[in-house]
Every structure is written in structure tokens, then in C-alpha cells.
C-alpha positions in Angstrom: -4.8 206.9 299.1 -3.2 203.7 298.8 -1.0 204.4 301.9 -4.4 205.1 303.8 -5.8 201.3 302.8 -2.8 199.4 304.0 -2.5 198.2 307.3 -1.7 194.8 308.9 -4.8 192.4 308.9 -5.7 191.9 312.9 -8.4 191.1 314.3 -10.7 194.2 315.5 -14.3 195.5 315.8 -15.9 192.4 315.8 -18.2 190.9 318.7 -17.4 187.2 318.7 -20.4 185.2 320.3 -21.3 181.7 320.5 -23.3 182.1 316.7 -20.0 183.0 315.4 -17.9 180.1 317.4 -20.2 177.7 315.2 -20.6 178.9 312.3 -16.7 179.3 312.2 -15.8 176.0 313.5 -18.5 174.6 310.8 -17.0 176.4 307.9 -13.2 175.1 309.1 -15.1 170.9 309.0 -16.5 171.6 305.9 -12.9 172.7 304.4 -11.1 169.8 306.4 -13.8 167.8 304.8 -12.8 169.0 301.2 -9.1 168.2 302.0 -9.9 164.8 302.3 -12.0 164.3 299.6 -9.9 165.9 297.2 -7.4 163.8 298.4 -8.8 160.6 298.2 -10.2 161.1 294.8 -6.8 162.1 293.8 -5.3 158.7 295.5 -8.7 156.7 293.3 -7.4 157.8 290.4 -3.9 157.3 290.3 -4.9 153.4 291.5 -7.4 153.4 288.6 -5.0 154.5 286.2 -2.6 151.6 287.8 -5.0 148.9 287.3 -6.1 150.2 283.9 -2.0 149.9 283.0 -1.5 146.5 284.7 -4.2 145.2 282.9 -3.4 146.0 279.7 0.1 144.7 279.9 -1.2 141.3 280.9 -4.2 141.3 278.7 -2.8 142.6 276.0 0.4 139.9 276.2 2.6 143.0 275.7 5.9 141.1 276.3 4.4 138.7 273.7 3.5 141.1 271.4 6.2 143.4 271.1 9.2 142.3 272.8 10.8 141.6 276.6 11.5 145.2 276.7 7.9 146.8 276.1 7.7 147.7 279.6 10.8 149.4 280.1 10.0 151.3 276.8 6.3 152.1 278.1 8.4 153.8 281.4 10.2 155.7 278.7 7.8 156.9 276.8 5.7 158.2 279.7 8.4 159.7 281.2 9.5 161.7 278.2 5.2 163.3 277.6 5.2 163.5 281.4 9.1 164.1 283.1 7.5 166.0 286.2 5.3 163.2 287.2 5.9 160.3 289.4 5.3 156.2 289.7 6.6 155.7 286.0 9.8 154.1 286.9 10.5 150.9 285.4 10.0 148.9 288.9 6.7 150.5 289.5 4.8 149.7 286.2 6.2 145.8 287.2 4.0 145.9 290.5 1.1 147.8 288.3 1.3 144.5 286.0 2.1 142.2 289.1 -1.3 144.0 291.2 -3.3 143.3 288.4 -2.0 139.8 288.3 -2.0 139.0 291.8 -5.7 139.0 292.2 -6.9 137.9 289.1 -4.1 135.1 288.8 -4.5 134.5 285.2 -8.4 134.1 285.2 -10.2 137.7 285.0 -13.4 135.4 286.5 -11.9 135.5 289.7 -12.4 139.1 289.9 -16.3 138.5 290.4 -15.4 136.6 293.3 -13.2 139.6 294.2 -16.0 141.8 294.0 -18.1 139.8 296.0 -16.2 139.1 298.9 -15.2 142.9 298.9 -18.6 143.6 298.9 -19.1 142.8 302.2 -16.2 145.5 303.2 -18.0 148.1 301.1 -20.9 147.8 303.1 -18.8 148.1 306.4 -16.7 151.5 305.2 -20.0 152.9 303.2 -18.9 156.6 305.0 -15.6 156.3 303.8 -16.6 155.1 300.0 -18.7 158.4 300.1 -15.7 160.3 301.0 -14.8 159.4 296.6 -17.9 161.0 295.6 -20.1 161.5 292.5 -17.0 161.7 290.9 -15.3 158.0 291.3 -18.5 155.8 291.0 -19.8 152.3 291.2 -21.0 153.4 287.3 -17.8 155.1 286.3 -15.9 151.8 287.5 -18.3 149.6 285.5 -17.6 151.4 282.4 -13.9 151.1 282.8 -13.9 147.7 283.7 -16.2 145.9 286.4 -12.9 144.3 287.7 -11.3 147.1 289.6 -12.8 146.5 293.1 -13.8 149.9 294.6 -12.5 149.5 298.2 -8.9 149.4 296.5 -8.6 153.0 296.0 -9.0 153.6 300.0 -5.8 152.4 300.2 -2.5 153.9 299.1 -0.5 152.3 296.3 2.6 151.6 298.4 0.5 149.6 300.9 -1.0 147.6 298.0 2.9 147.3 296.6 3.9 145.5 300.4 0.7 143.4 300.4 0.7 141.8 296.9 4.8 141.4 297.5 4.5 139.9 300.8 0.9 137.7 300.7 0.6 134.4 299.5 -3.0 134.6 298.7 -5.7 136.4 297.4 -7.4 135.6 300.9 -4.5 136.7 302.9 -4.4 140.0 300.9 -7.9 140.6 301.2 -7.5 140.2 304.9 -4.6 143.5 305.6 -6.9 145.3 303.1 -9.5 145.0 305.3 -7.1 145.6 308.2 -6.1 148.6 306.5 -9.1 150.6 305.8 -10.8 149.6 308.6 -8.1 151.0 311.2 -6.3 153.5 309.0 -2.8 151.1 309.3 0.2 153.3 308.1 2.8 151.8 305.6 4.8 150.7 308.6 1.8 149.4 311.0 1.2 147.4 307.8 4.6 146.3 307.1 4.4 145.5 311.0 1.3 142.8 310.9 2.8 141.4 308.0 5.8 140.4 310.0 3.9 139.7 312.9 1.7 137.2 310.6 -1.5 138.5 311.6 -3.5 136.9 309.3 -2.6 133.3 311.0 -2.7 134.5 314.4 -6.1 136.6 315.0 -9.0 135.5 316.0 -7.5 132.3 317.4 -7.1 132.8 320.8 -8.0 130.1 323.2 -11.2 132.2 324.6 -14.9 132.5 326.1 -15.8 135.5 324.2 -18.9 134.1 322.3 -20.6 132.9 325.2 -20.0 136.6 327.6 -19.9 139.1 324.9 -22.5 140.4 322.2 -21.8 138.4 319.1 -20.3 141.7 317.2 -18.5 142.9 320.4 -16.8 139.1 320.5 -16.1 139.0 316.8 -14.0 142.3 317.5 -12.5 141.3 320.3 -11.1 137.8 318.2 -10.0 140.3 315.9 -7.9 142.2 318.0 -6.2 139.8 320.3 -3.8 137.2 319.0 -3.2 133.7 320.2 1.0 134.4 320.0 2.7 137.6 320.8 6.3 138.2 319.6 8.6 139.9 322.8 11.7 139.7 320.4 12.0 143.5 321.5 12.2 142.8 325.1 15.7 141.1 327.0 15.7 139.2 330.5 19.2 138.6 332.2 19.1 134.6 331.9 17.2 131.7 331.0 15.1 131.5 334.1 13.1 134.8 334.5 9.7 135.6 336.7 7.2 137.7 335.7 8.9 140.9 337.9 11.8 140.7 335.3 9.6 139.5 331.9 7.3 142.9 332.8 10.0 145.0 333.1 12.1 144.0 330.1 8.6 144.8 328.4 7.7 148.2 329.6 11.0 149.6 329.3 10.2 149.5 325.4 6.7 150.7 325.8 6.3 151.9 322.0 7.4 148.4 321.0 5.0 146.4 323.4 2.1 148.8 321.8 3.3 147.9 318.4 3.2 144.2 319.1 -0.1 144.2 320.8 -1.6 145.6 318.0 -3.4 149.2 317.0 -5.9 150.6 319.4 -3.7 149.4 322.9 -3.0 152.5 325.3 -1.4 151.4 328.1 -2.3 153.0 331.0 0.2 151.5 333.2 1.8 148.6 335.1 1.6 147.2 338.6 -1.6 149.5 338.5 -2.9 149.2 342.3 -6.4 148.8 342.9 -7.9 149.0 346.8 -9.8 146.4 347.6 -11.6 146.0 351.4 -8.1 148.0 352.6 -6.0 145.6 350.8 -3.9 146.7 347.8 -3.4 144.4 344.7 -1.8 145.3 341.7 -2.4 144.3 337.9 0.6 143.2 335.4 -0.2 145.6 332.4 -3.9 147.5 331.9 -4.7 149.1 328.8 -7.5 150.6 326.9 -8.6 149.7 323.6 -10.2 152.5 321.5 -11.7 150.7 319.0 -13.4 148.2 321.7 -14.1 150.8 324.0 -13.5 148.9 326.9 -10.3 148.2 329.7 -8.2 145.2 329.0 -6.5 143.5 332.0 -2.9 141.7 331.5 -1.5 139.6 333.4 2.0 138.0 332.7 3.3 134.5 333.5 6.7 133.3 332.9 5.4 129.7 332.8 3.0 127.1 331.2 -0.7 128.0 331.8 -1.7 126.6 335.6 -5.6 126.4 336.0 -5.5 128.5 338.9 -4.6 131.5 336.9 -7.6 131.8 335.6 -9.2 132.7 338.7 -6.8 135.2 339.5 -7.5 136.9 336.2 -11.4 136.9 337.0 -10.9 138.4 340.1 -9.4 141.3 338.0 -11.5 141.8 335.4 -14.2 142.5 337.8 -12.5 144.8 339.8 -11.7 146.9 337.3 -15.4 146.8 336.4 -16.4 147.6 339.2 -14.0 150.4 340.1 -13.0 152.0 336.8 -15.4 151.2 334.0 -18.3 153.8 333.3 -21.6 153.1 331.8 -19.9 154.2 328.4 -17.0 151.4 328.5 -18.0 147.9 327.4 -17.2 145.2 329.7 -13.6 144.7 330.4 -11.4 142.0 328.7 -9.1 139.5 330.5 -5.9 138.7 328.6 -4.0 136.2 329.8 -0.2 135.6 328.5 1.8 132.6 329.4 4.8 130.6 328.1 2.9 127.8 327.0 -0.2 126.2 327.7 -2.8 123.8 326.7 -6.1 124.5 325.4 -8.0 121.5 327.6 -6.6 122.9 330.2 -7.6 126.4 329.6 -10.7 125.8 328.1 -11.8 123.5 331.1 -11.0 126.4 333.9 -13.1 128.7 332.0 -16.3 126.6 333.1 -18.4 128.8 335.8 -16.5 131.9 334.9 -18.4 134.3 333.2 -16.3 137.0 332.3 -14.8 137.3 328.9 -11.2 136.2 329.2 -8.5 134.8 326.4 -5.1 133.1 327.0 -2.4 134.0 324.2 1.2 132.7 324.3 4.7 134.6 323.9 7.8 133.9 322.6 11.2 135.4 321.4 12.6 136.9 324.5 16.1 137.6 324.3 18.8 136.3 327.0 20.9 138.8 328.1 23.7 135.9 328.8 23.9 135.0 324.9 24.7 138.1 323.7 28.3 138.9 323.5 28.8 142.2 326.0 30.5 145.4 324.3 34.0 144.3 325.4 33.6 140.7 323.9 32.5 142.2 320.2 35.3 144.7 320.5 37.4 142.1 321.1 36.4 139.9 317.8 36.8 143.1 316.2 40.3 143.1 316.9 40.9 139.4 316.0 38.9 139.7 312.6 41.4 143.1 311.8 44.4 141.2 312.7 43.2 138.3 310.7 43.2 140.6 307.9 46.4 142.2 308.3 47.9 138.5 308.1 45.9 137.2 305.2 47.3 140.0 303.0 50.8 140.1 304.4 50.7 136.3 303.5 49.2 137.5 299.7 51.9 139.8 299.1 54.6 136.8 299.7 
């Protein structure tokens, strides 16, 4: 009998219909939707529990109290009751007491004005605060403490560990929190805007958003756009370049250009040729940004800003309106990038144009002629080893 009921599971007598294609691709949401719930209540509680443990090592003035090694004996003792659980090490129950102490700085009233100025990020990632549910609470929080600010547990610990190690302020940290939930940064996108200094680059850009843009389009455009890129990445073969040779040296590292510009940026390609009255033209770099919904024109110049390139860069921004965007697509965005510039000068030639347009600097590039070739470090090599050889030929005399 048992021989009879076994067979290998396939699929068979069943009339799959368009009723069936919904309710199956419903029931697979709802159970992606679970995963990540589940998930982020897990992630809420562990940063709870790190708070809780930060906190009462400072509050409690456990050094103080019972000695300079309390916290290494705390790792200890949690180890031993839990030894298949992780984050007790002795380094990360310093950042749990160094969190807690970051942002409230030795005065717990400066976690109301934490709250407050968090609230404001609540409000814009309500969907994603929902994701906690009725389990991780606005009211559970207040009984454990009104000082652990909700939006935290969005984030995972590691990416609070790089920001509270690597900000110098409570506003700065607040800033790649933001940055974080609100475009889902991994560890090392984070690590990346750190190093890049987003927080004193964006939303500085030399622009005419505010006066051709919607005022929450603009704001999101300042955002996004920075007023200095970094082409560390790229190299051109000697001190004087043109933009031919500054465009290439970019988009041979097209993953690091991407990374630089900032999430969001797909490029869609360069020299991109446009027809216009049976005359081809050709733009520097076009993307399209997600998050804006709307193409962004790039055009490069290996020299200080010249008024005249302004109009050039208007003159592309609407013909990409005109010939790619759709009714869906916001307007397109003119990005200028340029050696150097001044903002008179900029600001003055965007008088009587009224398409959005920003101008942003760069800096970094690499020579090609100041960097020893293969055969040059091979041959310090050499020298260093035979330096060596004769320093401890001379130590054995």
C-alpha cells in the first residue's frame, strides 16, 4: 500500500488559468512579505537589546562601579549562558556603550531632540516602520526607554558601527541614517559616502533647480548631485588632457564612475548621438536616475567653467526632452562638470535659461606620467633587495 502512495511530486491534472496565476503570485508576496518582516523585527530587537546594554554601562558608571574590566567580564559572562550566539565580543559591547554615547553625548536630554529631528524621517519611511509591526511599537519603545529612536532599528548594527566611528556629529550621523533607510545604502555604499564626504558635498551644487523644478523634485535633485566629484579611479596619460581622454579614462571603470556619482545613476552610455535636422551631435555621458525618474545629461570639460558652456548644455537637455523623455519621466537634468569654475560666473549664464541645470567640479585624476611603469618598480625592487643583502652582510662583520 505504501509502495502504491509514493511517487515523485510533479505537476499534473491541474487546469492552470489566470484565477490561479493570481492567487499564486499573491500567496508568494504575502510570504516574501513575511520574510521581511520577520527579518526586520529580528534586526529591531537585537538594536534594542544593544541600546538597552550601552545604556546601562554608561548610566550605570559600570567602569566606576565595579572596576576597568566590567565590560570584558560582561562579554564573558554572556558568552558562557549563550556560547552559540553572536555580537558579545569584547569590541562590540564597546561600540554598544560608544552608540549609546555618541548621540546622547553625556546628556540623555539630547535624546528628545533626537527624537524630534528623527521624527521628521519617521513620517517619510511610515511604510517601512510598518514593516516592524504590532510587535516593535512606539508604546513598547516608551516603556523601555523613550530614548531609543525608532528609525534606528531600520538599519543594521554594522552600519550604525561605521557611522558613529566615522561621524563627527550627531547632525552628520543623522544625515547617512537618513541616507541609509531612505535608499537602502549597503555597508559598502555607506562606507563609500563616508569617504566621499557626502554630508559636506550634497545639496551644494552651484544650480537653478528651485526656480525650474517643483520644490520637492528640486530638493531631490540637491540631494543627489554633489558640487565635487572624486575621479581618483580614473588615469589620463599627462598633465594636459581634453575631454576625449578625461571621458575615456572614466568609462573604462564604469562601476567606479557609478559608485562616485552616487546610488540611483544608470548610465546609459557615452558619445550618445542624437539626430537633429540631419545633423548628428553627441552627448559626453547620459544616465537615468531611478529615484528622480528623469534623464540626466553630462557633459565633461577639462577646463575652468567658460559661460558659453552653458548654452551648450541647454541645447541638450532639451533635446533629450524632446526626443527621449515620455510623459512618465520628469524633466531632464543638466549636469555640468568642469575643472574649476566660479559661481558668478555660473550663476550669471544661467539668466534666461530655463531648464534645470547644475555645475559640479572634479578632482583627483591620476597622471599616467607619475607613476613609476612595471619595469621602474621592478627595478627599486631589485635595489631595495640588494640593499638588504648589504646591510646584513655589513651586521655580520
Amino acid at each position: 500500500m505504501l509502495q502504491e502512495n509514493s511517487r515523485l511530486v510533479k505537476s499534473h491534472d491541474i487546469n492552470i488559468d489566470a484565477d490561479y496565476a493570481n492567487w499564486i503570485a499573491e500567496v508568494k508576496h504575502r510570504y516574501r512579505s513575511s520574510q521581511v518582516k520577520a527579518a526586520v523585527r529580528v534586526n529591531a530587537e537585537k538594536l534594542l537589546f544593544n541600546w538597552q546594554l550601552g545604556r546601562d554601562l554608561v548610566q550605570k558608571k559600570a567602569e566606576e562601579r565595579w572596576g576597568s574590566g566590567v565590560v570584558e567580564q560582561v562579554s564573558l559572562d554572556l558568552k558562557r549562558e549563550f556560547p552559540n550566539a553572536e555580537g558579545f565580543s569584547v569590541r562590540n559591547l564597546w561600540y554598544m556603550k560608544q552608540w549609546y554615547s555618541f548621540y546622547t553625548q553625556g546628556d540623555t536630554q539630547i535624546l528628545q531632540r533626537l527624537g524630534a529631528e528623527l521624527q521628521n524621517l519617521k513620517n517619510q519611511h511610515e511604510t517601512k516602520l510598518h514593516q516592524l509591526g504590532a510587535e516593535i511599537t512606539d508604546e513598547k519603545l516608551h516603556h523601555v526607554g523613550i530614548e531609543f529612536p525608532l528609525p534606528f532599528a531600520l538599519i543594521p548594527w554594522r552600519h550604525h558601527v561605521e557611522i558613529i566611528t566615522k561621524c563627527k556629529s550627531i547632525d552628520e550621523a543623522l544625515f547617512y541614517v537618513g541616507k541609509t533607510i531612505e535608499q537602502g545604502l549597503s555597508r559598502d555604499a555607506l562606507i563609500n559616502c563616508i569617504k566621499a564626504n557626502l554630508y559636506e558635498h550634497q545639496g551644494k551644487i552651484v544650480n537653478n533647480f528651485t526656480e525650474h523644478l517643483p520644490d520637492l523634485q528640486s530638493k531631490l535633485v540637491q540631494e543627489v548631485l554633489k558640487e565635487n566629484y572624486d575621479f581618483g579611479f580614473a588615469t589620463v596619460n599627462h598633465e594636459i588632457y581634453d575631454e576625449t581622454e578625461l571621458e575615456e579614462s572614466l568609462t573604462k571603470n564604469v562601476t567606479d564612475l557609478l559608485l562616485e556619482m552616487g546610488t540611483g545613476f544608470a548610465f546609459l552610455g557615452r558619445q550618445k548621438e542624437i539626430l537633429v535636422g540631419g545633423r548628428a551631435r553627441k552627448i559626453d555621458l547620459l544616465f537615468y536616475h531611478i529615484r528622480l525618474r528623469c534623464y540626466v545629461v553630462c557633459e565633461l570639460k577639462a577646463k575652468p567653467f567658460e559661460p558659453e558652456f552653458a548654452g551648450k548644455l541647454n541645447y541638450y537637455v532639451n533635446a533629450v526632452d524632446e526626443l527621449m523623455k515620455s510623459d512618465d519621466d520628469n524633466p531632464t537634468i543638466g549636469l555640468l562638470v568642469c575643472s574649476d569654475m566660479n559661481n558668478i560666473d555660473v550663476q550669471w549664464s544661467f539668466k534666461g535659461i530655463s531648464t534645470p541645470m547644475g555645475v559640479a567640479t572634479y578632482n583627483n585624476i591620476r597622471i599616467k606620467d607619475a607613476l613609476p611603469s612595471q619595469e621602474q618598480l621592478a627595478d627599486r625592487v631589485r635595489l631595495l633587495q640588494k640593499e638588504l643583502q648589504e646591510t646584513k652582510r655589513l651586521m655580520k662583520k
